[in-house]
N, C-alpha and C positions, 0 to 999 in steps of 0.2 A: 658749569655756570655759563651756556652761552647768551641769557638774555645780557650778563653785566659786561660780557667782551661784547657784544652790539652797542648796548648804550656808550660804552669807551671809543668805540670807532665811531658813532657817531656825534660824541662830544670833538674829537680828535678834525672830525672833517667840518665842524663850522655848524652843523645842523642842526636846528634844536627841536624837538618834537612838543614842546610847548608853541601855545599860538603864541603869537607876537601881540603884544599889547603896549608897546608904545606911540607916539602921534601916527598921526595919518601923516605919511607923505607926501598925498597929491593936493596941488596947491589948489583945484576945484574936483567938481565931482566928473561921471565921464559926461558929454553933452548927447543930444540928441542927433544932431550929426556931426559928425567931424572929417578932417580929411580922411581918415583910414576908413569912411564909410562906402567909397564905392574903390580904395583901391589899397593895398598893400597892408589892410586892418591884421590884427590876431587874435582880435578877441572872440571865440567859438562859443565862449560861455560866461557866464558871469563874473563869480566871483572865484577865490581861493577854499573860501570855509563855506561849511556847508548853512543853507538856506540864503547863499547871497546870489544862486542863480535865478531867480524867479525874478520878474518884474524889473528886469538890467536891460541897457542897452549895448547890442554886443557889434561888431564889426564884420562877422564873416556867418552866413546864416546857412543853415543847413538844406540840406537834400528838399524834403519834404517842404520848407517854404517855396521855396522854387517853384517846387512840383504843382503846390495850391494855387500860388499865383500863377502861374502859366491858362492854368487850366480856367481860373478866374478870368482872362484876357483875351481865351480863344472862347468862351461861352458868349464873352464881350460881341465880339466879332460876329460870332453866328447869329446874335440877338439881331445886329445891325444888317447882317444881311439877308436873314428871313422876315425882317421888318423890311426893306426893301423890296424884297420878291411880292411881300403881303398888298403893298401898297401899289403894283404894277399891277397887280390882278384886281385892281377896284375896293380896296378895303382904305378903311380910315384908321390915323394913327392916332391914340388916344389921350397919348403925353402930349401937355402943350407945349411944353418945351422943346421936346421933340419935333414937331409940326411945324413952331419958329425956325428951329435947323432947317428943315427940311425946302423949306421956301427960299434956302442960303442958296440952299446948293446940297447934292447928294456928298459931294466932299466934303463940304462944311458939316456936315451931318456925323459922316465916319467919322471925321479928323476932331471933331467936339468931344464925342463921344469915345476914341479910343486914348486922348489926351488925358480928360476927365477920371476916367476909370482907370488907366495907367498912374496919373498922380495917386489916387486911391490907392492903388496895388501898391506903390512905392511906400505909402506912408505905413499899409498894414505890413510892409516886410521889417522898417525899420524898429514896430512897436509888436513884433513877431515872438516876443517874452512876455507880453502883457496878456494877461489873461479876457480880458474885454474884445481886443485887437484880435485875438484867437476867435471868440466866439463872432464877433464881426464877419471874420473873414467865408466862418461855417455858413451863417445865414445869409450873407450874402450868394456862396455857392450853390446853396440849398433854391434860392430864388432865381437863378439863373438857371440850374436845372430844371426848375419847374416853368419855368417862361422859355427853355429851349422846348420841353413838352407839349407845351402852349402851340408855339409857333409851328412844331412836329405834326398836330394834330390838324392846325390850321392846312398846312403845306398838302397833305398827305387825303386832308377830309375825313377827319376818323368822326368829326362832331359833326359832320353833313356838310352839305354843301354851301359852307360860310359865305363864301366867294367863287364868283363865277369863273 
């Protein structure tokens, strides 16, 4: 009968393999950010029982968010500087918002735009469980690879000779 010497050793050491169902401990729920959020956090994953990992906010975020937002940041960048290159060889920028930057200053231009889109990055790594914030972060990449295309085609003349 080894399952009833398991269960004895496991009554014997404190652990009960029933869920716990009395109060909730924690005196709020977890926030949105907290101090563990950019530094000495442990939460990897949601919860203890199962379906409490989905739609939590956790403190330490994995490989692969990294890896999107990175890659989110540098498409950032090349947008900015093949928009820059576009704009020396005689082309017009089509965002006005962009245009207002651009009459700042070529700095004021980057430093908007990689501020900007870095707050972005920051808020989709913090909601990096939410299923929206996921799909966000797809089409967002999704439009960046296709406006680094964009600007590929431009740079290179694959659509004829845009610009002189």
């Amino acid at each position: 009968m080894p399952e009833v010497e398991e269960a004895e050793d496991v009554k014997q050491a404190g652990v009960s393999s029933e869920p716990y169902r009395g109060p909730d401990r924690r005196s709020k729920p977890t926030p949105f950010l907290s101090k563990f959020s950019f530094v000495g956090g442990q939460r990897k994953t949601g919860g203890r029982r199962p379906g409490e990992n989905r739609e939590v906010f956790i403190d330490r975020y994995p490989l692969w968010t990294w890896i999107m937002l990175t890659l989110f940041l540098v498409l950032n960048l090349l947008d900015a500087h093949f928009t820059l290159i576009y704009l020396q060889r005689g082309g017009e920028e089509a965002n006005p918002v962009a245009v207002r930057l651009l009459y700042a200053g070529m700095g004021t231009f980057i430093g908007v735009k990689a501020v900007g889109v870095g707050l972005g990055a920051m808020v989709f790594c913090i909601l990096n469980n939410f299923r929206n914030s996921r799909i966000g972060v797809a089409i967002a990449l999704c439009f960046y690879q296709l406006l680094l295309l964009y600007h590929m085609s431009l740079y290179y003349g694959w659509v004829g000779n845009v610009i002189s």
